[in-house]
PAPA-26770 format. One line per field, with one value per residue (C-alpha): residue number from 0; residue in one letter; chain; x, y negated, z. Coordinates in Angstrom, 1 decimal. Example, Ala and Ser with C-alpha at 12.3 -4.5 7.8 and 13.67 -1.06 7.14 Angstrom:
% PAPA-26770
padren: [0,1]
kolza: [a,s]
torvex: [A,A]
c1: [12.3,13.7]
c2: [4.5,1.1]
c3: [7.8,7.1]
% end
This chain:
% PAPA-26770
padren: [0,1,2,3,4,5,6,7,8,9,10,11,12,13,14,15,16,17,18,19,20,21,22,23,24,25,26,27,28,29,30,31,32,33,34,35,36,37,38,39,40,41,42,43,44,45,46,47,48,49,50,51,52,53,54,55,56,57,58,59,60,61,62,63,64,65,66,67,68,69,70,71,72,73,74,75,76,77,78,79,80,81,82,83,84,85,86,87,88,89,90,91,92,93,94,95,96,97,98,99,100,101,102,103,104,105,106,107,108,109,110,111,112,113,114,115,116,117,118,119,120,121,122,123,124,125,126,127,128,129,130,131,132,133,134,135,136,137,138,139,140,141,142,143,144,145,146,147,148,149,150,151,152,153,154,155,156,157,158,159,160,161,162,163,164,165,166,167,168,169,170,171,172,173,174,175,176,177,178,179,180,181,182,183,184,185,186,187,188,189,190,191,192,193,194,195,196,197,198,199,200,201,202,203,204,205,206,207,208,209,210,211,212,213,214,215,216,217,218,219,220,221,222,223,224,225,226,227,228,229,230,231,232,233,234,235,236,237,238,239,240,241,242,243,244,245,246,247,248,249,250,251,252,253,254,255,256,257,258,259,260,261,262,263,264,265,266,267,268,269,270,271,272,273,274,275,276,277,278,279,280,281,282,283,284,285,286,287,288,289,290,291,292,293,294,295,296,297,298,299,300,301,302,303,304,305,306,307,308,309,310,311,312,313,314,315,316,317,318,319,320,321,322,323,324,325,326,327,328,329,330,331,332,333,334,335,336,337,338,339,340,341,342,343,344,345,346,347,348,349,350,351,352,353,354,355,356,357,358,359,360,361,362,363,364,365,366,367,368,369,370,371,372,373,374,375,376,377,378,379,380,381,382,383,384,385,386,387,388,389,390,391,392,393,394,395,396,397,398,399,400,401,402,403,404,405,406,407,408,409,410,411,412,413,414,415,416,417,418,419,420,421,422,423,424,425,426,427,428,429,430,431,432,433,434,435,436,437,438,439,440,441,442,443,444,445,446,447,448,449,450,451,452,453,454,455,456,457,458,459,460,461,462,463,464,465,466,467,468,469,470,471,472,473,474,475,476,477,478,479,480,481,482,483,484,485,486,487,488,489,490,491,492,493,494,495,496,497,498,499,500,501,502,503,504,505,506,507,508,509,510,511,512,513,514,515,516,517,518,519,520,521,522,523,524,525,526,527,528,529,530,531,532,533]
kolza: [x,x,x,x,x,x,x,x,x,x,x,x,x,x,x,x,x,x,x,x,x,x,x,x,x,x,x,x,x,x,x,x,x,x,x,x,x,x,x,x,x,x,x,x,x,x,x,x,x,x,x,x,x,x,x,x,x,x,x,x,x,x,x,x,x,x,x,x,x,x,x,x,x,x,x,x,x,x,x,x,x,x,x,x,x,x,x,x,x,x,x,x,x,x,x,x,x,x,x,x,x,x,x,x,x,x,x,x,x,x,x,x,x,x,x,x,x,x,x,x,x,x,x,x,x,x,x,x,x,x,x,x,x,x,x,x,x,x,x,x,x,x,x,x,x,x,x,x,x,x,x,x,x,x,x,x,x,x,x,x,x,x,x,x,x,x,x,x,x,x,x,x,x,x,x,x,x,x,x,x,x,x,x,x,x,x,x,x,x,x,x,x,x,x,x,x,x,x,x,x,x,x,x,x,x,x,x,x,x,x,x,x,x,x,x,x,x,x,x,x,x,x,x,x,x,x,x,x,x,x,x,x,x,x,x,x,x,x,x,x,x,x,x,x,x,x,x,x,x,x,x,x,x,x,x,x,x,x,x,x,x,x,x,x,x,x,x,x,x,x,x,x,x,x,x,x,x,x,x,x,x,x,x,x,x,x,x,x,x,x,x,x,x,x,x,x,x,x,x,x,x,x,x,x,x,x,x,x,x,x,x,x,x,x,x,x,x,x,x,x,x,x,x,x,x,x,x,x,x,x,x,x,x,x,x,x,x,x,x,x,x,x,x,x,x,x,x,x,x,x,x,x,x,x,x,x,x,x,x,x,x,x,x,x,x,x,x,x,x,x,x,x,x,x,x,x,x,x,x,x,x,x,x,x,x,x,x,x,x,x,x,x,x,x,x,x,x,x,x,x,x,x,x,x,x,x,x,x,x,x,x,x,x,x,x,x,x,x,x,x,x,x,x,x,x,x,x,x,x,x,x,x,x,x,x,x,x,x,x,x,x,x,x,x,x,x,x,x,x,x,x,x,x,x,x,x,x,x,x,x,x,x,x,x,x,x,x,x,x,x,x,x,x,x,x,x,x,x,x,x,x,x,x,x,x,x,x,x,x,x,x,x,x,x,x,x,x,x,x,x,x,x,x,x,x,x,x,x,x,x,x,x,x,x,x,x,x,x,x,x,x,x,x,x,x,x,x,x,x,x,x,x,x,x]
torvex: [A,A,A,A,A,A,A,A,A,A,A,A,A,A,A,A,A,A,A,A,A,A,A,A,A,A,A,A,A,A,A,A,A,A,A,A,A,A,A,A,A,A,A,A,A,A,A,A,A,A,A,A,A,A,A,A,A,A,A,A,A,A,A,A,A,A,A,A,A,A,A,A,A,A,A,A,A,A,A,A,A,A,A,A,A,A,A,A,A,A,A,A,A,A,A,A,A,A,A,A,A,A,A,A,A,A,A,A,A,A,A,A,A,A,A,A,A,A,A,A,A,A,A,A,A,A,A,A,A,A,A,A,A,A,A,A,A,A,A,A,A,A,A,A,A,A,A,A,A,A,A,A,A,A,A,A,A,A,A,A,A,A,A,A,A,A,A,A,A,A,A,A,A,A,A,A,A,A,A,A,A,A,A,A,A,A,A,A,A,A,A,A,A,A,A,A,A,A,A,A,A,A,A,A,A,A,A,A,A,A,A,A,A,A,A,A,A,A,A,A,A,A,A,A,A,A,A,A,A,A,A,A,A,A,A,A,A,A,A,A,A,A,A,A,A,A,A,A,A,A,A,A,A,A,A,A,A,A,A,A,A,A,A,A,A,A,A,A,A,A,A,A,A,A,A,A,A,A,A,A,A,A,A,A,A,A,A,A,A,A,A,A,A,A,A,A,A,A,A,A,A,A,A,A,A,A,A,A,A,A,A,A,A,A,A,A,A,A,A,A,A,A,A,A,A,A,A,A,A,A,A,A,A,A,A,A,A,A,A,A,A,A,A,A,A,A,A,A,A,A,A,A,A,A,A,A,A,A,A,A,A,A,A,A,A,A,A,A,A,A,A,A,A,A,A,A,A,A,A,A,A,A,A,A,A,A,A,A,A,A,A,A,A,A,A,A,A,A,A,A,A,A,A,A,A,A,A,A,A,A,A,A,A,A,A,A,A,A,A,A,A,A,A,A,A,A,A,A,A,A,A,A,A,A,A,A,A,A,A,A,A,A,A,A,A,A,A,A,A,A,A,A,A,A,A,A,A,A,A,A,A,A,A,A,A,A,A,A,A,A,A,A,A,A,A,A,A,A,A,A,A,A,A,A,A,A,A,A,A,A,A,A,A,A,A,A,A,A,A,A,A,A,A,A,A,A,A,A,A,A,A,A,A,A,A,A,A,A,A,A,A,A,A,A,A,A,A,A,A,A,A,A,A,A]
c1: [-8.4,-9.3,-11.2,-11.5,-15.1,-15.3,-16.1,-18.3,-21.4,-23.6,-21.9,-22.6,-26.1,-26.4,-25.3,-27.7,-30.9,-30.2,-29.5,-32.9,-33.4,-32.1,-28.6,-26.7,-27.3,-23.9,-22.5,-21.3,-19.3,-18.0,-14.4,-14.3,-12.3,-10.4,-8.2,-4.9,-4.5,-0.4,1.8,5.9,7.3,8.2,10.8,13.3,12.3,12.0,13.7,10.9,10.6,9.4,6.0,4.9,4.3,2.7,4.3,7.5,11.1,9.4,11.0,8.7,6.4,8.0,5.6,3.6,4.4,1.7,1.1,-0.6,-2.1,-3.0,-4.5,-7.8,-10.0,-11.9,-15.3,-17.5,-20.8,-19.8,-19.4,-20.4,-18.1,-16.1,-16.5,-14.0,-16.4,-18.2,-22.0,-23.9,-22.4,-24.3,-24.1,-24.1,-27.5,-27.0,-26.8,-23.4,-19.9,-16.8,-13.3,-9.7,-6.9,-3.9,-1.9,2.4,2.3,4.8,4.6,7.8,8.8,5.6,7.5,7.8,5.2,1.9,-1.4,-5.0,-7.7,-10.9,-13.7,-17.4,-19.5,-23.2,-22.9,-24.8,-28.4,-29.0,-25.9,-26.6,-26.3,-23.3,-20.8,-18.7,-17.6,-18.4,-16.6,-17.8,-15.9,-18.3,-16.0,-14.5,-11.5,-11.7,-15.1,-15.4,-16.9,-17.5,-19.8,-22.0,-22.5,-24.8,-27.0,-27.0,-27.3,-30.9,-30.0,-28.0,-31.0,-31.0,-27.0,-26.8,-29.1,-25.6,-22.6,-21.4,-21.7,-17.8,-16.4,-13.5,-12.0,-9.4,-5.8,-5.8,-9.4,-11.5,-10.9,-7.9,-5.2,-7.3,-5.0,-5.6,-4.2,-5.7,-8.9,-12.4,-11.3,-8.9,-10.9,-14.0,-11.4,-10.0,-13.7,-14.0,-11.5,-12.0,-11.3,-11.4,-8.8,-8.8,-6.5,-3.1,-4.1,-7.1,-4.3,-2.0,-3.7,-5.5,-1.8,-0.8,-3.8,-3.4,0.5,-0.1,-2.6,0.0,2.1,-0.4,-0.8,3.2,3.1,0.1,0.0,3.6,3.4,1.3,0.9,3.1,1.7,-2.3,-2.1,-4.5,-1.4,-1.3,-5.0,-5.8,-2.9,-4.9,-7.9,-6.1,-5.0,-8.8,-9.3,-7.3,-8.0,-11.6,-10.9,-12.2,-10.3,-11.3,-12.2,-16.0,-16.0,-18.9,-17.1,-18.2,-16.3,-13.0,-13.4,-13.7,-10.1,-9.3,-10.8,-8.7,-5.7,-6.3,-7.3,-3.7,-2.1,-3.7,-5.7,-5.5,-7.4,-10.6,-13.7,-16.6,-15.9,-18.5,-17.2,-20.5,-19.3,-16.4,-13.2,-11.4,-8.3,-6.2,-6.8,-4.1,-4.2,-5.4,-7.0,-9.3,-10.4,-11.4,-14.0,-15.2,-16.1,-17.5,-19.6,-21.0,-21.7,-23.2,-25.4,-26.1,-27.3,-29.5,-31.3,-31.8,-33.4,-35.6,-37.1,-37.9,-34.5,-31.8,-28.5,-27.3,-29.8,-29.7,-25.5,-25.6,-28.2,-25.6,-22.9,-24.5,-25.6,-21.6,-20.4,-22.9,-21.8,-17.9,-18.5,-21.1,-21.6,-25.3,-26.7,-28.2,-30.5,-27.6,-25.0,-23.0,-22.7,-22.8,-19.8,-19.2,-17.3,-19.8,-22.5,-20.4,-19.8,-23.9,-24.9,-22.4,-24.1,-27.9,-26.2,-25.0,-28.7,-31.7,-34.1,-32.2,-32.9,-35.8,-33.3,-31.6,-34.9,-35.5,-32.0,-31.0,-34.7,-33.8,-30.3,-31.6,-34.0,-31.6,-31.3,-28.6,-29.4,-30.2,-27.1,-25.2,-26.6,-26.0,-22.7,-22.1,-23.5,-21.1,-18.2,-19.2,-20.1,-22.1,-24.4,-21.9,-19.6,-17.1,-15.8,-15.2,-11.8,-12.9,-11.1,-8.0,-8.3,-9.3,-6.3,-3.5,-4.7,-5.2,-1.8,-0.1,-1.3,-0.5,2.1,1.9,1.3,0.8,1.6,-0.7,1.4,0.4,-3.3,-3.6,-1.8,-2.9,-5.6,-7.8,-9.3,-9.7,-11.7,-14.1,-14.7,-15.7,-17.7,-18.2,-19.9,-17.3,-14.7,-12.5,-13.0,-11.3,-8.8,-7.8,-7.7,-5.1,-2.8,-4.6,-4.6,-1.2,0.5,3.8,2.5,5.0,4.9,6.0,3.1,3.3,2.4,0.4,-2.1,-3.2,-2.1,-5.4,-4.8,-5.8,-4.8,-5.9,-8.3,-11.8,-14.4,-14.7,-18.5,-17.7,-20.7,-21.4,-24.1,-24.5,-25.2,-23.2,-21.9,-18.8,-17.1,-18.3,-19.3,-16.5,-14.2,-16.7,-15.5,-11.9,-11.8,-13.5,-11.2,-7.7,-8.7,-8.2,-9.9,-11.9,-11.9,-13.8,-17.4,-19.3,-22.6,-24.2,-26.4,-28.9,-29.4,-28.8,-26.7,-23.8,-24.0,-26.2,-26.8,-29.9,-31.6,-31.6,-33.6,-31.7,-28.7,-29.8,-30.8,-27.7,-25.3,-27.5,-27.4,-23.2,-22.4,-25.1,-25.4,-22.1,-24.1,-22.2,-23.9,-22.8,-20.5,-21.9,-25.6,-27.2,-29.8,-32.7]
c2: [37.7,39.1,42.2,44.6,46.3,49.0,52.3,53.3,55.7,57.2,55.3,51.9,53.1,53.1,49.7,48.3,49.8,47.4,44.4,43.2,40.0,40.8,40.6,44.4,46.2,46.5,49.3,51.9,50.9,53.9,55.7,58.5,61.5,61.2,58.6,58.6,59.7,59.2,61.8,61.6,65.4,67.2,69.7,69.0,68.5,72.5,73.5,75.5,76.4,73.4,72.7,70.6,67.0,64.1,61.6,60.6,60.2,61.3,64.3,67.0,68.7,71.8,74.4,73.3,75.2,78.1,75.4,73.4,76.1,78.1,75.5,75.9,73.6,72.3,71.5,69.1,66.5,63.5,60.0,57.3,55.6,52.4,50.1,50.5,52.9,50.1,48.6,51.7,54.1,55.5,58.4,61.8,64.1,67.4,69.1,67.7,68.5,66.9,67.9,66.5,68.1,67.8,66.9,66.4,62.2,62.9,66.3,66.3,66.4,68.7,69.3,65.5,63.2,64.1,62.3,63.2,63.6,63.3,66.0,66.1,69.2,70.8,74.4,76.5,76.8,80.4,82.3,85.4,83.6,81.6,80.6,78.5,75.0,71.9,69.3,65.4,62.5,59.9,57.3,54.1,54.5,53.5,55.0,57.0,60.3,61.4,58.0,58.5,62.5,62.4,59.7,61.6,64.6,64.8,64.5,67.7,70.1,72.7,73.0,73.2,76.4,78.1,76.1,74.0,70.5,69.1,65.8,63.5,60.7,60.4,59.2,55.6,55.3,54.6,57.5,58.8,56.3,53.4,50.5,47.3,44.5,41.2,39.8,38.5,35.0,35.5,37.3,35.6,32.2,34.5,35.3,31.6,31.3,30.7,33.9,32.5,29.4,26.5,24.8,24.7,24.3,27.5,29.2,28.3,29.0,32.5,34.3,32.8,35.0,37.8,38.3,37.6,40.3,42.6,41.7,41.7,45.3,46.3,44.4,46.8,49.8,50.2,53.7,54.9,52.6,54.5,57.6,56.9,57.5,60.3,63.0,62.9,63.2,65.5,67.6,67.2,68.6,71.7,72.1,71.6,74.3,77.0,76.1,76.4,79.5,79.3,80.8,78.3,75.4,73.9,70.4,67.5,63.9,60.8,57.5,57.6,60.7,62.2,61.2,62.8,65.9,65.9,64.9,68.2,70.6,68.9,70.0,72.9,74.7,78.1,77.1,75.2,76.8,74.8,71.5,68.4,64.7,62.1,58.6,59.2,57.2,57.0,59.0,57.4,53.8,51.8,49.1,46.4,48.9,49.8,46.9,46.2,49.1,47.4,44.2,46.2,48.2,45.6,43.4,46.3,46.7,43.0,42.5,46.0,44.4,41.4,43.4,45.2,41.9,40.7,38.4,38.7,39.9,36.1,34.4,36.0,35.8,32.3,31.9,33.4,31.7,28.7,29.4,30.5,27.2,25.4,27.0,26.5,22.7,22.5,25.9,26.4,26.2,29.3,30.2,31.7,28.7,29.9,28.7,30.3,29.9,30.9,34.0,35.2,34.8,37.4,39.7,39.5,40.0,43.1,44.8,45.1,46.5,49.8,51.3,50.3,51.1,47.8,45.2,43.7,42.2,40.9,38.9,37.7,36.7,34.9,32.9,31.8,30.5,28.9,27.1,25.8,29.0,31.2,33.4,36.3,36.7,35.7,38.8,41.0,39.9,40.4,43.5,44.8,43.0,45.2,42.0,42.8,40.3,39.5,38.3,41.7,43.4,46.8,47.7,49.5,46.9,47.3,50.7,50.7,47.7,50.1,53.6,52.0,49.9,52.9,54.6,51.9,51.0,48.0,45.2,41.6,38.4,34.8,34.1,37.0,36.7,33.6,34.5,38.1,39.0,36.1,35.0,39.3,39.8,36.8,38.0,41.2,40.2,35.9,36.6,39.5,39.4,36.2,37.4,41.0,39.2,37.5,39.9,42.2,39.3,39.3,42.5,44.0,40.5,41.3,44.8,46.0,49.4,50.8,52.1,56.0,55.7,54.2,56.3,59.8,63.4,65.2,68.5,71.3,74.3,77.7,76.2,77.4,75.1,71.7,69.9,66.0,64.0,60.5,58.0,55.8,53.0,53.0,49.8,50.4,54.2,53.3,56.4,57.0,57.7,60.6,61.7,61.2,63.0,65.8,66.0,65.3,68.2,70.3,72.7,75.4,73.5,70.1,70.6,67.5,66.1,63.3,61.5,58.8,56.4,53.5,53.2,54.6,58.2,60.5,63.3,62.9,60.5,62.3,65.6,67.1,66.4,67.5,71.1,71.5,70.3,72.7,75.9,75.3,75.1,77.7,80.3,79.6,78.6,76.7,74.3,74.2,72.0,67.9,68.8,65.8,64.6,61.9]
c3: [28.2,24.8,24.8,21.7,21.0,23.3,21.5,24.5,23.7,26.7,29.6,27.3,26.8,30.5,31.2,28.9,30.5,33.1,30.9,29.5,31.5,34.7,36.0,36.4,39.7,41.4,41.7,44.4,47.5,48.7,48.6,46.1,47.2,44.1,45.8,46.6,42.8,42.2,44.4,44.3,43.9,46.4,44.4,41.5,38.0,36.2,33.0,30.3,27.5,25.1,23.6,20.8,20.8,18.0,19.6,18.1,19.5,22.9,24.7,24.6,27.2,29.5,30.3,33.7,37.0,38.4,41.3,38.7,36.3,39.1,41.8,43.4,43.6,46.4,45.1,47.4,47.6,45.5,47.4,45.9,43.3,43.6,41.6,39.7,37.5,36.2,37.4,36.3,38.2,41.0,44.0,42.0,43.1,45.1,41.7,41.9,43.0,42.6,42.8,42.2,39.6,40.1,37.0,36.1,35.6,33.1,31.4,30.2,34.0,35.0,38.7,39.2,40.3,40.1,38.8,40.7,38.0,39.4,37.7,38.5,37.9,37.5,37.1,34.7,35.5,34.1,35.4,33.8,30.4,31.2,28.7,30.5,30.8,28.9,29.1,28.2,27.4,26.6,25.4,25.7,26.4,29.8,30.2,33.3,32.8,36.7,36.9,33.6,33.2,36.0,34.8,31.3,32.5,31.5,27.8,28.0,29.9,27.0,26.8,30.8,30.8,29.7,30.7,33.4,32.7,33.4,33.1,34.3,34.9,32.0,33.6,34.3,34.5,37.7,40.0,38.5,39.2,37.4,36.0,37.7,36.0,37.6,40.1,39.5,39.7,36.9,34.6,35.1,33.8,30.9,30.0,29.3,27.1,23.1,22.1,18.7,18.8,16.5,17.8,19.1,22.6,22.4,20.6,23.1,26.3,24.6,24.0,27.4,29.4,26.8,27.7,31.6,31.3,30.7,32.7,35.5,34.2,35.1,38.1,40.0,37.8,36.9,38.0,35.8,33.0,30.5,31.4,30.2,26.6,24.6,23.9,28.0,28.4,26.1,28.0,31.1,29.1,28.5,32.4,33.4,30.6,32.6,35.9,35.7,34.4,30.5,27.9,25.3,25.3,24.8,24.4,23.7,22.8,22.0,19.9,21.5,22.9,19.3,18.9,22.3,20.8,17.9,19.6,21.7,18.9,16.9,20.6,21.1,18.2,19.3,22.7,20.9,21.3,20.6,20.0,18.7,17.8,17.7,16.4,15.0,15.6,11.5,12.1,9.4,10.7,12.0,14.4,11.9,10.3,13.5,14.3,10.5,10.7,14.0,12.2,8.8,11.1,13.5,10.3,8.8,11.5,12.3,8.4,9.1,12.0,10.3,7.4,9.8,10.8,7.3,7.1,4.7,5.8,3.9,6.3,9.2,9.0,8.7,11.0,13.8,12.5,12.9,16.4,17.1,15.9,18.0,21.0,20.2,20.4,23.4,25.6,26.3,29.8,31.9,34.9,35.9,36.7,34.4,31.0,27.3,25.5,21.8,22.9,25.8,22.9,20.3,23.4,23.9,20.7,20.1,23.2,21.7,18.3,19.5,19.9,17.7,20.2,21.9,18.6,20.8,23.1,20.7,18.8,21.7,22.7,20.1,19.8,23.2,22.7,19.2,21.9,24.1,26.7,27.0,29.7,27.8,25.6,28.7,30.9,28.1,28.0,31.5,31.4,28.3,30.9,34.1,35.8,38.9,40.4,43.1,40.4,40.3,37.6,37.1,36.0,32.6,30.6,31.8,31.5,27.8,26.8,28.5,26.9,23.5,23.6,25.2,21.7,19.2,17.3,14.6,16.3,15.3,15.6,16.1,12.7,10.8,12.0,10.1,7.3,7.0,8.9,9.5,5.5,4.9,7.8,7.9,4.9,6.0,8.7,9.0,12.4,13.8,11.9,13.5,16.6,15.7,13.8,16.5,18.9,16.4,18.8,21.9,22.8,22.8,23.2,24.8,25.9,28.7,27.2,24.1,21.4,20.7,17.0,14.4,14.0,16.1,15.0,14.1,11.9,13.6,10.9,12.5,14.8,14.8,13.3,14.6,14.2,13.4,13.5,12.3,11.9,8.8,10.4,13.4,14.0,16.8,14.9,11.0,9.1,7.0,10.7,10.6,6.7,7.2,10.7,8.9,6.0,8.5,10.8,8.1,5.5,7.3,10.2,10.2,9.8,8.9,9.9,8.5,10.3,8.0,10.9,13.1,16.0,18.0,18.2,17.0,19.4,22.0,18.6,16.4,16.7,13.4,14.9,18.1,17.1,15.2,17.8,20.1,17.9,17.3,21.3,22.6,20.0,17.7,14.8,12.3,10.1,6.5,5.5,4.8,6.2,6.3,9.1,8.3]
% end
């Protein structure tokens, strides 16, 4: 199974608190109330009057039924997560409540089938000063917000004096009709794979597991599985707008979900409020083109942490590459049973990148490996895999492949990796960048469902202002997303923020950025056009 860099922020963060040295606490065993989460219809399909769509060729959305717009929802105590939410999700406090929308499946049939959505919610501490909902979306895609707001809850104590603190479960994703796509057994073989082949047999056997993945994906979540990309989510965004009862919308998203906040303000600019986008997913890039940034910024910051420890970014590069190519002809052995292979070591080293507060692990990590022990890099791996101790992983990954897939177009081929793709981005990146190369024909092999487009409507003309934050030295949403989001939302309405720093997301690490972020949701403040933070 190949598996693209997740551009997770907060709920990432969460995993690796747990991931120093010890294996991940497993997660929640409990049945959510989100569940069943896909309904048939109970009346025939209603004729409206037509919306606007950026997907292409696609009928367009009828406007939604008063069932839906109007519902009520039944707020009540959280149970604990399954485990679909990944190995850091735990039972919400009392603080808590959690609810479950119901949402068209398909909005161009919005009295047809129905999706659950499953929402979690803190209301506003100072209800005299009340503003009104925000809503989170910390990433991903395939990141479940109902499982991470409460454990980041405490990050966002000044904005939750005014609003409620709201998020969800985007469609497709843990308690909202996850996609399941295959068992532990068979991912923990896909995991072993060479997810880097050299030759024709690791080629071979890597496009094999990488179409039967999809497939596996049509045979359980059939249902659903054309139904998960952004345009549809951001959609649901706009329902959970009016039926908690906010005229506009105020909105706090992280790496992917910055491009489910522009996908919503392209939707629906008259309806933003206050909206923020922290680690910026680049608008303009395409398929190729995404995972390109990936491996520029996770060499970027790979060559930043080596400088940081007195290395140069030449030595410390070939000092990994070294250790890679070790590990593709003899996997190291663990405390753990389990060996280290060459792509369990890229998926550890990744993990420590996203946070410099987190380079430690990595020093460490790779000193052991270089010493013949590669149980460090093999729990962080794990932990970035939403491994569990008992060996069960969450279904976050299948969540991210369909939602991404289900949005791109521009696929390629094994042939056109090696003639293409592979020389330009080792180039880029020699420790990252065969690994993303590879995975431009891993990831959608054979996809079951067809790709909306090649790259995501953004422009939000007429919309109010729109703060876009990014990080210079983020390593998973490279700066320049943040610059090009900015300039594709339109003049007047993206407001950029520039963040001189390390790591994946600047909001809660940055006190600058903190303040400002602050000022713009609570007291409307907008910041002037490319402040900088140091």
């Amino acid at each position: 199974m190949t598996m693209r860099v997740r551009a997770g922020a907060l709920a990432l963060a969460a995993v690796l608190l747990g991931a120093t040295a010890v294996a991940c606490d497993s997660g929640g065993n409990g049945t959510s109330s989100a569940a069943p989460s896909v309904s048939p219809s109970t009346s025939p399909t209603a004729p409206g009057a037509r919306g606007t769509s950026s997907t292409p060729n696609t009928p367009e959305p009828a406007t939604l039924p008063a069932a839906l717009t109007g519902q009520k929802l039944s707020w009540e105590a959280c149970e604990a997560p399954t485990k679909a939410s990944g190995s850091y999700a735990r039972t919400p406090g009392k603080q808590w409540r959690c609810a479950v929308l119901t949402a068209p499946l398909d909005y161009t049939e919005p009295a047809g089938d129905t999706i659950g959505i499953a929402l979690i919610r803190a209301t506003a501490r100072d209800k005299d000063k009340r503003i009104g909902s925000l809503l989170f979306n910390f990433g991903g895609p395939g990141g479940s917000g109902v499982a991470s707001l409460p454990g980041a809850a405490e990050g966002f104590k000044t904005l939750h004096s005014r609003y409620d603190l709201v998020s969800f479960d985007p469609r497709g994703v843990a308690e909202s009709a996850a996609v399941i796509c295959r068992g532990d057994k068979e991912t923990e073989s896909s995991l072993r794979l060479d997810f880097t082949p050299d030759t024709p047999a690791e080629e071979k056997a890597y496009l094999t597991d990488s179409t039967a993945f999809g497939a596996g994906c049509a045979e359980r979540s059939g249902q659903v599985l054309p139904h998960v990309g952004t345009d549809n989510a951001a959609r649901d965004m706009d329902l959970i707008r009016q039926v908690l009862g906010d005229d506009k919308l105020h909105y706090l998203g992280f790496s992917y979900g910055t491009e489910l906040g522009g996908v919503y303000a392209h939707l629906f600019p008259s309806r933003v409020g206050r909206l923020v986008l922290d680690a910026v997913v680049d608008p303009a890039a395409d398929y190729a083109g995404h995972s390109r940034n990936q491996a520029l910024g996770f060499q970027r910051a790979l060559e930043n942490y080596f400088k940081s420890r007195g290395v140069s970014a030449k030595d410390g590069t070939a000092r990994v590459v070294k250790l890679l190519d070790e590990l593709d002809r003899l996997p190291l052995p663990t405390d753990e049973g389990r060996e280290l292979t060459e792509s369990l070591a890229l998926t550890g080293i990744i993990l420590p990148l996203y946070s410099e507060d987190n380079w430690p692990l990595l020093t460490d990590a790779l000193k052991e490996a270089e010493n013949g022990d590669g149980t460090r890099l093999l729990l962080m791996a794990e932990s970035y895999n939403n491994r569990d101790e008992n060996g069960h992983y969450s279904t976050q990954n299948h969540s991210q492949r369909a939602i991404s897939c289900a949005d791109t177009q521009g696929r390629a081929t094994a042939a056109e990796v090696r003639s293409r793709h592979l020389a330009e981005f080792t180039k880029v990146s020699p420790v990252f960048g065969p690994y993303l190369a590879w995975d431009l024909a891993g990831w959608c092999a054979n996809w079951p469902v067809p790709g909306a487009s090649e790259t995501p409507e953004v422009g939000a003309a007429g919309a109010a202002p729109i703060l876009v934050v990014g990080t210079t030295g983020d390593p998973a949403t490279p700066y320049e997303g943040a610059k090009k989001m900015a300039d594709e939302l339109g003049a007047g309405v993206g407001v950029l923020l520039t963040n001189k720093g390390e790591g994946h997301g600047a909001y809660g690490n940055s006190g600058c950025v903190t303040q400002t972020v602050d000022a713009y949701l609570l007291d409307g403040k907008v910041p002037a056009n490319g402040k900088t933070c140091s």
